[in-house]
N, C-alpha and C positions, 0 to 999 in steps of 0.2 A: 524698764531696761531689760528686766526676764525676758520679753518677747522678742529680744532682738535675733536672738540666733538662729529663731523659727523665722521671721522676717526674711532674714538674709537667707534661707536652705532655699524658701521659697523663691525668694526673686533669683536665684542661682537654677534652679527647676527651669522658671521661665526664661531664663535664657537658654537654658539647654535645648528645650523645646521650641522654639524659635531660630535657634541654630542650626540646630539638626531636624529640618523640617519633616522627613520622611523619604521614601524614595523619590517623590519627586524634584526636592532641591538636588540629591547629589546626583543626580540624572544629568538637571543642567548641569551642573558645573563638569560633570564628564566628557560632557559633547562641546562646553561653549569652550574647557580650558586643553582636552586634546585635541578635540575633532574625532574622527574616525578609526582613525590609527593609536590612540592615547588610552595610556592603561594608567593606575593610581597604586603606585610600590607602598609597601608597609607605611614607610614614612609619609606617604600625601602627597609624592611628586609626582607626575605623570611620565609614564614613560612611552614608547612605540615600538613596536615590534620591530625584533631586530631581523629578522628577514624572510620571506615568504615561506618557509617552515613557521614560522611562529604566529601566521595567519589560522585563522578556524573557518573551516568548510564544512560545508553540510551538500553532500552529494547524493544524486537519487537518479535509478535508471530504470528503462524499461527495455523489453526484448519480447518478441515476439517469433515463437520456433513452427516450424512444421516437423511432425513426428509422426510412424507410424502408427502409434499407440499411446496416445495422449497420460494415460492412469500410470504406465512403464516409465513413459517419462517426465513425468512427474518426479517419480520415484527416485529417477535417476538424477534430477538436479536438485535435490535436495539431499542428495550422497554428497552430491559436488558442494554444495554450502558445508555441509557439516565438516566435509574434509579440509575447507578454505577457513575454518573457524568462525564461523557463523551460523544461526538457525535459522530458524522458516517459524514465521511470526502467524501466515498464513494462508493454507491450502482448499481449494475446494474442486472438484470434481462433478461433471455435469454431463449426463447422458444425452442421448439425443437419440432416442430412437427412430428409425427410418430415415435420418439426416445423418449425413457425415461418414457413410459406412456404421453409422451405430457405436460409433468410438466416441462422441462427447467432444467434449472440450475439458483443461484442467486449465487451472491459473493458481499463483501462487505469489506470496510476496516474504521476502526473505530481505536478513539481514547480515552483510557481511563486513569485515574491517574491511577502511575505506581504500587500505593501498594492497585489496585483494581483490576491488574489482572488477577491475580491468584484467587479470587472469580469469576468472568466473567468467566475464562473457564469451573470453577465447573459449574457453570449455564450453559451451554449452556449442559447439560445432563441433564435439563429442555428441552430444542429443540429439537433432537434427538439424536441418538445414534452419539458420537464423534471419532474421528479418526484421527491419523497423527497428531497429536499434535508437536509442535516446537515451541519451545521459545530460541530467543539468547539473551545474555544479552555481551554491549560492553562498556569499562571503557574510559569514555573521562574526568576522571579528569586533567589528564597533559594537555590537549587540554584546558581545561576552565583555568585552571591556566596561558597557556600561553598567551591565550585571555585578560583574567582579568591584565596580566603583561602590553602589550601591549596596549592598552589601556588605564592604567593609566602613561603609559609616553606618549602617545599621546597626552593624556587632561594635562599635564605639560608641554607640547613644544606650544601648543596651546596658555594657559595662555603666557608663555613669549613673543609667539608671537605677541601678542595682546597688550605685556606691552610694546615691542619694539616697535608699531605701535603709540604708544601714544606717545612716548618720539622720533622722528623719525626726525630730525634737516632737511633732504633735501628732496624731491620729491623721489630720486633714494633709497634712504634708505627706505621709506615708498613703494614703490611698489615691492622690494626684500623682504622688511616682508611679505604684502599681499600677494606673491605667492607665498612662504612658508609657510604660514597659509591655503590658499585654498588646497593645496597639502596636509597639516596636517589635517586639518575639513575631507575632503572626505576622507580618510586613517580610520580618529576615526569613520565616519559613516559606515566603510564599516566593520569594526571591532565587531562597537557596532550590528551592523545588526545580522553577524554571531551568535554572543553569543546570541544573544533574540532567534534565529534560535536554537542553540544547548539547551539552559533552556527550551526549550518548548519541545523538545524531550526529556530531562530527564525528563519535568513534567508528560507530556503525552505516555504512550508507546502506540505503535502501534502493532494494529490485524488486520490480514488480514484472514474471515473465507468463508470457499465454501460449501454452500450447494446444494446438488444432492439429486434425489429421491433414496428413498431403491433399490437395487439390481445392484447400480452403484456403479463402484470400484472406490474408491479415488484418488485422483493425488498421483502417487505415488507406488499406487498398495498396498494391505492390508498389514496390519504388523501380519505376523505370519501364520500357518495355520489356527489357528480358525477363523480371521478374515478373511482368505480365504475360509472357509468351508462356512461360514455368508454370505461372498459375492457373492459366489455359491449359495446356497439355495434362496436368496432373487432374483437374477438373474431369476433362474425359475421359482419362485414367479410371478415376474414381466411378462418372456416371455410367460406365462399362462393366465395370465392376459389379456393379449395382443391381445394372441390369439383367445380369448373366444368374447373380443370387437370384432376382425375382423370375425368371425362367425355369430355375431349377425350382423352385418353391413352388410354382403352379402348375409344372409338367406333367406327372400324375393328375391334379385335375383334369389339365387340357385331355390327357389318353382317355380320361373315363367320358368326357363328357363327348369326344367325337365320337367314342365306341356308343354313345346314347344317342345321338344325331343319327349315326347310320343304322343304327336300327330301326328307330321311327320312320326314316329316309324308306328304307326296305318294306316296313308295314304297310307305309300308305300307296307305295308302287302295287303292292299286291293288294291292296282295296283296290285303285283304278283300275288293275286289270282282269277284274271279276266279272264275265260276263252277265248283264243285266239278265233277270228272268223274262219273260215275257207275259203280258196278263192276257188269263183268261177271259171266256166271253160264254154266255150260259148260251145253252142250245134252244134252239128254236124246236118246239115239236109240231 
């Protein structure tokens, strides 16, 4: 009759563990007892969000600028995030020489609060002219719900686990809790991780914006004709441009090398018109 209370800790263990399966039972019972909308209050009742505020989005956009100075405006829309309260996760800047006027490309991907960013894109027609504009927006409330479910029965199996670890009568009883504990901690750590992972994406959306110099067509290719006529005109703009640089860049060549042309030109007229000599002939005695 000594063994009974070790008996019973244990078979009390195995129901726990059986109960409280891991995340994947309180997963179902998340989805099968609220559906989509269904959250699990302190108490274990499910509740539903009480109204499209109390939804979680996860928003992300894209923009694509024409600029005359790609590196500048860079510069400059990363003023604009910092001042909108948010940073710049990631910049890069890319030359191109003999392409593009030699101005590159930049791109960048930045993070701003989510109900700052739909003023950020108005601002960047502060920077230059914008284009290709994309925004998605994606609903992960059932996802944070089944997070937020999960989770708090992890940190309940945890608790009991810990309570069983204190009251634990034998050796074998006390290291069947503690592996069931360390399997439940890292299970709630890897849980908790996600969800701080997913609130930081509803807190923060994400933009990703390319800036190219004027008369370079977008990723994408223009929307519409007029943005096509724009991107034509600016095109010849630029290969005008271009060309006017490479004229001046070869013009002192060009002067020396005519000045070398008509010299030679001049040499050889004055070979051709050197009157031949005439050959002699020996005399007859």
């Amino acid at each position: 009759m000594r063994r009974s209370p070790s008996v019973a800790v244990l078979a009390l263990a195995l129901v726990l563990l059986v109960g409280c399966s891991g995340p994947g039972s309180s997963s179902s019972s998340a989805d099968s007892g609220g559906g989509a909308g269904a959250a699990v209050a302190p108490g274990g009742a499910p509740n539903a969000p009480d109204s499209d505020a109390d939804r979680q989005v996860v928003t992300t956009a894209t923009a694509s600028v024409s600029v005359e100075d790609p590196s500048a405006g860079a510069q400059r829309v990363s003023e604009l995030v910092e001042a909108a309260g948010g940073r710049v996760d990631q910049r890069s800047e890319q030359a191109s020489p003999g392409k593009n006027g030699g101005q590159g490309v930049a791109d960048l991907v930045v993070r701003v609060p989510a109900d700052a960013l739909t003023g950020l894109l108005a601002d960047l027609e502060k920077v230059g002219d914008v284009a290709n504009v994309s925004v998605s927006r994606s609903d992960v409330t059932a996802k944070t719900v089944d997070l937020d479910a999960r989770i708090s029965a992890l940190q309940t199996s945890v608790t009991r686990l810990q309570g069983l670890m204190n009251g634990a009568a034998s050796t074998a009883d006390l290291l069947t809790a503690e592996k069931a504990l360390s399997e439940r901690q890292a299970d709630l750590e890897s849980l908790q991780s996600q969800r701080a992972l997913l609130a930081d994406q509803v807190e923060l959306s994400t933009l990703t914006v390319h800036l190219a110099p004027f008369g370079v067509a977008p990723p994408g290719g223009p929307n519409g004709f007029v943005d096509a006529l724009a991107t034509g005109w600016r095109s010849l703009v630029s290969v005008l441009h271009g060309a006017v640089i490479v004229v001046g860049v070869l013009l002192p060549w060009l002067v020396i090398a005519a000045l070398v042309a008509a010299a030679v030109l001049v040499l050889l007229r004055r070979l051709r018109r050197r009157p031949a000599v005439p050959a002699t002939t020996p005399h007859q005695a």
